[in-house]
C-alpha positions in Angstrom: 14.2 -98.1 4.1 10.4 -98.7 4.5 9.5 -102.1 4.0 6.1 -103.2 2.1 3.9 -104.3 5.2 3.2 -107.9 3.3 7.3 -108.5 2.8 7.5 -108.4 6.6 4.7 -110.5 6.8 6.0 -112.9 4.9 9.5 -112.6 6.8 7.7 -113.4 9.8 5.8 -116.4 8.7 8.7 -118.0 7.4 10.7 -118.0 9.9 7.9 -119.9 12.8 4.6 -121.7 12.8 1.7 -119.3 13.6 -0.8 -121.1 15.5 -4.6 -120.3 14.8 -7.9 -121.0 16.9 -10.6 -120.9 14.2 -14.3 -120.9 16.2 -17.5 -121.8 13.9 -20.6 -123.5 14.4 -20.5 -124.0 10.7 -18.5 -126.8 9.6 -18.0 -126.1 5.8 -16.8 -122.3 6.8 -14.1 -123.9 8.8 -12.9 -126.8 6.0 -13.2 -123.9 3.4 -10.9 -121.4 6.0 -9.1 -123.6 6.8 -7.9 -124.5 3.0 -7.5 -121.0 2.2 -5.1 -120.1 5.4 -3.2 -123.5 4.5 -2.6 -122.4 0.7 -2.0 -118.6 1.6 0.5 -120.3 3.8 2.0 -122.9 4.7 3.3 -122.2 8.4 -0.3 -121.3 9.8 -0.9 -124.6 12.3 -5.0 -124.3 12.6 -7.2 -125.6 15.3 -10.8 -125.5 14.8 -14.0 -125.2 17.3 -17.2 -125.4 16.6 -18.8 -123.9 19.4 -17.6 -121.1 22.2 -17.3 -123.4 25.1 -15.0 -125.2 23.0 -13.4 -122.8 21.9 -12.5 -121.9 26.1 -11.6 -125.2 26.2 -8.8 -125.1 23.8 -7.7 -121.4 24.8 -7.1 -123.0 28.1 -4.4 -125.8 27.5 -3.3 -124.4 24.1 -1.3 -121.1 23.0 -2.5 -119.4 19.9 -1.3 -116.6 17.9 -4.6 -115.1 16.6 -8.6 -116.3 17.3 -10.7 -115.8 13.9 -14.3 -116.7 15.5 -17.8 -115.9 14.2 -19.4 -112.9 15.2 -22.8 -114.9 15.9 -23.0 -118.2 17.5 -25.5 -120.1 19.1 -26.1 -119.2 22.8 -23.5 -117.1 23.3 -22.4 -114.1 21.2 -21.3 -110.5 21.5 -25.2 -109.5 22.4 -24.7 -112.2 25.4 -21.5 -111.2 27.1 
């Protein structure tokens, strides 16, 4: 039986924590992401950067699930790398 791709989501979620690395220079973007991840659900565990090298920083003593980042960030973006 097929299942609907958001059931197994769901399925997933509840059963562990997801653990997210959110990078933005822009505060308000990550407080407003932040709240909607928490009330889609209540197992996402978010960490926030606001800037890249932070964001290296993190990724190397932490374990994440998924990185949301910004496309565009000051100094160093997809155009720099």
């Amino acid at each position: 039986m097929l299942q609907h791709p958001s059931s197994a989501l769901i399925t997933i979620n509840d059963k562990e924590t997801i653990r997210v690395l959110h990078v933005d220079d822009d505060d308000s973007i990550l407080e407003i992401s932040k709240q909607i991840l928490t009330d889609l659900n209540s197992h996402f565990d978010i960490d926030q950067a606001c800037c890249v090298d932070d964001a290296f920083k993190k990724l190397a003593v932490e374990n994440y699930d998924v990185v949301i980042s910004d496309y565009e960030m000051p100094q160093k973006d997809v155009s720099n790398f």
